[in-house]
N, C-alpha and C positions, 0 to 999 in steps of 0.2 A: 504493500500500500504506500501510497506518495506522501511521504512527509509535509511538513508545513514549509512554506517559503523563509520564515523565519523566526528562532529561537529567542525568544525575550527572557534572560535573567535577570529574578529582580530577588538580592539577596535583602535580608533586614535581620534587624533584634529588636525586639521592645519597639515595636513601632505600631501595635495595635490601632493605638486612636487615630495614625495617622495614613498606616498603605493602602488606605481605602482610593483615596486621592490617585496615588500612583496607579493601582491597577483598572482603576477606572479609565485612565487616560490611554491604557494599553486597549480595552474593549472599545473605544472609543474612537481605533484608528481607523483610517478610510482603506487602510489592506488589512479583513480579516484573516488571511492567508499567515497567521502565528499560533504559536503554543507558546504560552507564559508557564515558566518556572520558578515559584517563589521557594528561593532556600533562607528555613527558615533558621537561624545559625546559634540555635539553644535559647529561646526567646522563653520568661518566665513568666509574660503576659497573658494579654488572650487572643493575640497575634494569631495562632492553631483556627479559633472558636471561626476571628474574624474572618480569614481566608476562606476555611471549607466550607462555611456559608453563602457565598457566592456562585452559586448556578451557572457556572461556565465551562463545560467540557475542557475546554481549550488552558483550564488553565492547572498545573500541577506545583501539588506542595508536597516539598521535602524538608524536611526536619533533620539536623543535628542533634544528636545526644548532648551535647553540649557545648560551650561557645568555643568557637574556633578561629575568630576572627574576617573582617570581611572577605580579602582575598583568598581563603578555603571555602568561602560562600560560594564568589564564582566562578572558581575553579571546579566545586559541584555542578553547579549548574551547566559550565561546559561541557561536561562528560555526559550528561544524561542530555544534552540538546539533539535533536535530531534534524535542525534543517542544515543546510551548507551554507546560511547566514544566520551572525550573533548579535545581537543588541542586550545593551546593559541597562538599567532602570532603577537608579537608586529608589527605597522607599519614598523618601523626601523630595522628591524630584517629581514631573508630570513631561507628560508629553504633548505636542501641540498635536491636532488630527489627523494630519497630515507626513508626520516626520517619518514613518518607513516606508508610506507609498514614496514620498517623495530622494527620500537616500537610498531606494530599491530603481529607482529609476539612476539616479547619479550613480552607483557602484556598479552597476549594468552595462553604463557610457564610458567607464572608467577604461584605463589600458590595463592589462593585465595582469600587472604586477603590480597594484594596488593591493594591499590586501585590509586599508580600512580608509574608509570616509569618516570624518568629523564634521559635523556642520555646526554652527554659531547658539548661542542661546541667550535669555535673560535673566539675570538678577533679581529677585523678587522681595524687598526689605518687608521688614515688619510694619513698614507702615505703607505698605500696599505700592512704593514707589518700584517701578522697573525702570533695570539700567540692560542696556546692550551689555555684553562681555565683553572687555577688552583687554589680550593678554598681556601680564607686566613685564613679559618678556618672548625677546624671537629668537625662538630655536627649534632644536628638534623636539622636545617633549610636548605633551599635547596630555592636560587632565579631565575629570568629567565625563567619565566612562558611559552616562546619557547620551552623549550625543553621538555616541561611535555607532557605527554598523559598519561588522568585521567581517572578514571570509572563515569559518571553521576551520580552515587548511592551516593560518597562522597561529592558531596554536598547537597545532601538531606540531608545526616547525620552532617555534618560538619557547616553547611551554606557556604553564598558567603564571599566574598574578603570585608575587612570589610570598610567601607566607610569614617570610620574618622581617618583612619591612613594615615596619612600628608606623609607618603612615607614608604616603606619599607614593603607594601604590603603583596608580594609576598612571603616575609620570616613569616611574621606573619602567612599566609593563612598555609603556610606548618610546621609550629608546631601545627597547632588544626589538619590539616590530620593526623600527625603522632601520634599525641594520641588515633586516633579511626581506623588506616590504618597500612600498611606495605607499606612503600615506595623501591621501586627497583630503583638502581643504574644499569645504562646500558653505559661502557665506552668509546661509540662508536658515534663519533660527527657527529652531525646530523643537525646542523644549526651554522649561522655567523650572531654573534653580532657584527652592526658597531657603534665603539665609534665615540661619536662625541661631539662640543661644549656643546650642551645641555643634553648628559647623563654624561658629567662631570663636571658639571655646578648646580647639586641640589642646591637648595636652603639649606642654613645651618639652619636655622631656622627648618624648616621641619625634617632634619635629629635625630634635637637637638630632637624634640620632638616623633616622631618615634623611636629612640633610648630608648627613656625614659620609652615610652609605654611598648616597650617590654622586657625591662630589670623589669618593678613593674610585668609584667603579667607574666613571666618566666622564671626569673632569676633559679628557683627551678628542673627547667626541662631540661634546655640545658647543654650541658658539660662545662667543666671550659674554651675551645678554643673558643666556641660561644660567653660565657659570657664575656670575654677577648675583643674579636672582636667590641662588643656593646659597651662596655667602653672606647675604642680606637675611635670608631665613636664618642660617644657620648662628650669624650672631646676635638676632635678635631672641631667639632661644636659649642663646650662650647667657644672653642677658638674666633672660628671665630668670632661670635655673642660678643665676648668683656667679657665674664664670665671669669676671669682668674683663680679665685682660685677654680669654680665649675669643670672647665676641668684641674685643676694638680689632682685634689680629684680623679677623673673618670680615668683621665692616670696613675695613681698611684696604682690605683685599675686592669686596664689592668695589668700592670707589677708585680703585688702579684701575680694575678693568673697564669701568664702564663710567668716565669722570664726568662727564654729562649728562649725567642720571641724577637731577634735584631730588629726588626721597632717600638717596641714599644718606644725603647732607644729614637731614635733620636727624635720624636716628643715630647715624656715627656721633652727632655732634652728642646730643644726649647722654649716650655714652661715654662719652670721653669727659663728661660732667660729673657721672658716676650715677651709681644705683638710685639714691633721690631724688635727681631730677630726673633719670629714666622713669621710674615707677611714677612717676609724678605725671609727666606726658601719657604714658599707658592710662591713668584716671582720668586725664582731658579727654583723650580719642574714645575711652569707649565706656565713660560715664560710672565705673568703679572698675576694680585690679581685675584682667578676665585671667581664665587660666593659663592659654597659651601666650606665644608673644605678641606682640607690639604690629 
């Protein structure tokens, strides 16, 4: 029997009150030609109850024994997809009506060696403002695992999402695509990311070391804007975490490479004031201390 044209993974934890939104936006597209896979990745809620209440053949729930982390989500859900196209679908995230008919048509038009399309999205604040996306940096990585539609062949070749990266996944996953792929940009927005407490809320810790990861693993391969970008996160979590003289070293390094980049000023400068006026600018910007950095 002929599979689905394409596999939608949508991993979550504790997102009960909220994947409703998401998987609505998946029934909602104008290509019913999918199978949704929600892996659910040891969730304590009623995530279970909310899902298989939903009357949708098309759509399958898998369960983790217990928590594993996002990128073993969809690394589950890759192995059990059955189309020879992947689309990823954070819980928190939606889709517009339109976005796999219309990246099934672009990845179709593409040359061959594409093995994934990204197309654009918006910003969704808490107070109902939308912003276009635009990234802080140009390079090879590409985040935001929504908006991709990938060939299945590339993670045969590639592997999954890798399991011990403490955060920043999705940038890691799409530098190994881009050493064996052609990635297609498509400038046409196709899903809303909604910010919220906890996507601005990382853990600094996590950043500091995600950071770290992939500035030793490919500092050699990204352009100097990428490399710039890492160094920037990575001392602003040097900050946060108390490292003071590791994050001037790293912000100091952001500003060699990229000296015309005005945000790098302000934070280096901060830092080079020391921890009370950093911590102090961190209360300006985000109206008390958040967890991650700056």
């Amino acid at each position: 029997m002929r599979g689905p044209a394409v596999s939608v993974v949508l991993p979550t934890y504790n997102r009960a009150w909220r994947i409703g939104r998401a998987i609505r936006s998946v029934e909602n597209q104008t290509c019913g030609d999918v199978e949704l896979i929600v892996v659910d990745d040891g969730s304590t809620d009623d995530t279970e109850r909310v899902v298989t209440a939903i009357p949708d053949p098309r759509i399958r729930y898998v369960r983790h024994s217990k928590r594993r982390g996002g990128s073993a989500a969809r690394n589950t859900g890759i192995e059990l997809a059955r189309a020879g196209l992947i689309a990823f679908l954070d819980s928190d995230d939606e889709w517009l009506p339109d976005k796999l008919l219309h990246q099934l048509a672009v990845i179709r038009r593409a040359d061959s060696d594409v093995g994934l399309v990204y197309s654009d999205f918006l910003r969704v604040h808490a107070d109902g403002r939308e912003v276009r996306h635009r990234p802080v940096a140009r390079g090879i990585s590409i985040g935001y695992p929504s908006r991709w539609l990938a060939r299945r062949e590339v993670f045969a070749v590639v592997g999954g999402f890798d399991v011990d990266m403490p955060a920043m996944q999705d940038t890691e996953m799409s530098i190994r695509i881009q050493q064996a792929f052609s990635l297609h940009h498509d400038p046409v927005v196709v899903m809303k990311y909604h910010v919220t407490s906890e996507s601005v809320s990382r853990s600094a810790g996590n950043i500091l070391l995600a950071a770290d990861a992939l500035i030793k693993r490919y500092a050699h391969v990204v352009t100097k804007d990428e490399l710039a970008h890492w160094y920037l996160l990575l001392g602003k979590a040097c900050m946060a975490e108390g490292a003071v003289n590791r994050a001037r070293r790293s912000l100091l390094l952001a500003a060699t490479l990229r000296p015309f980049e005005p945000r790098h000023y302000g934070v280096l400068l901060a830092c080079l004031l020391g921890p009370a006026a950093y911590s102090y600018i961190r209360r300006r910007k985000h109206g008390s201390a958040p967890k991650g950095p700056l």
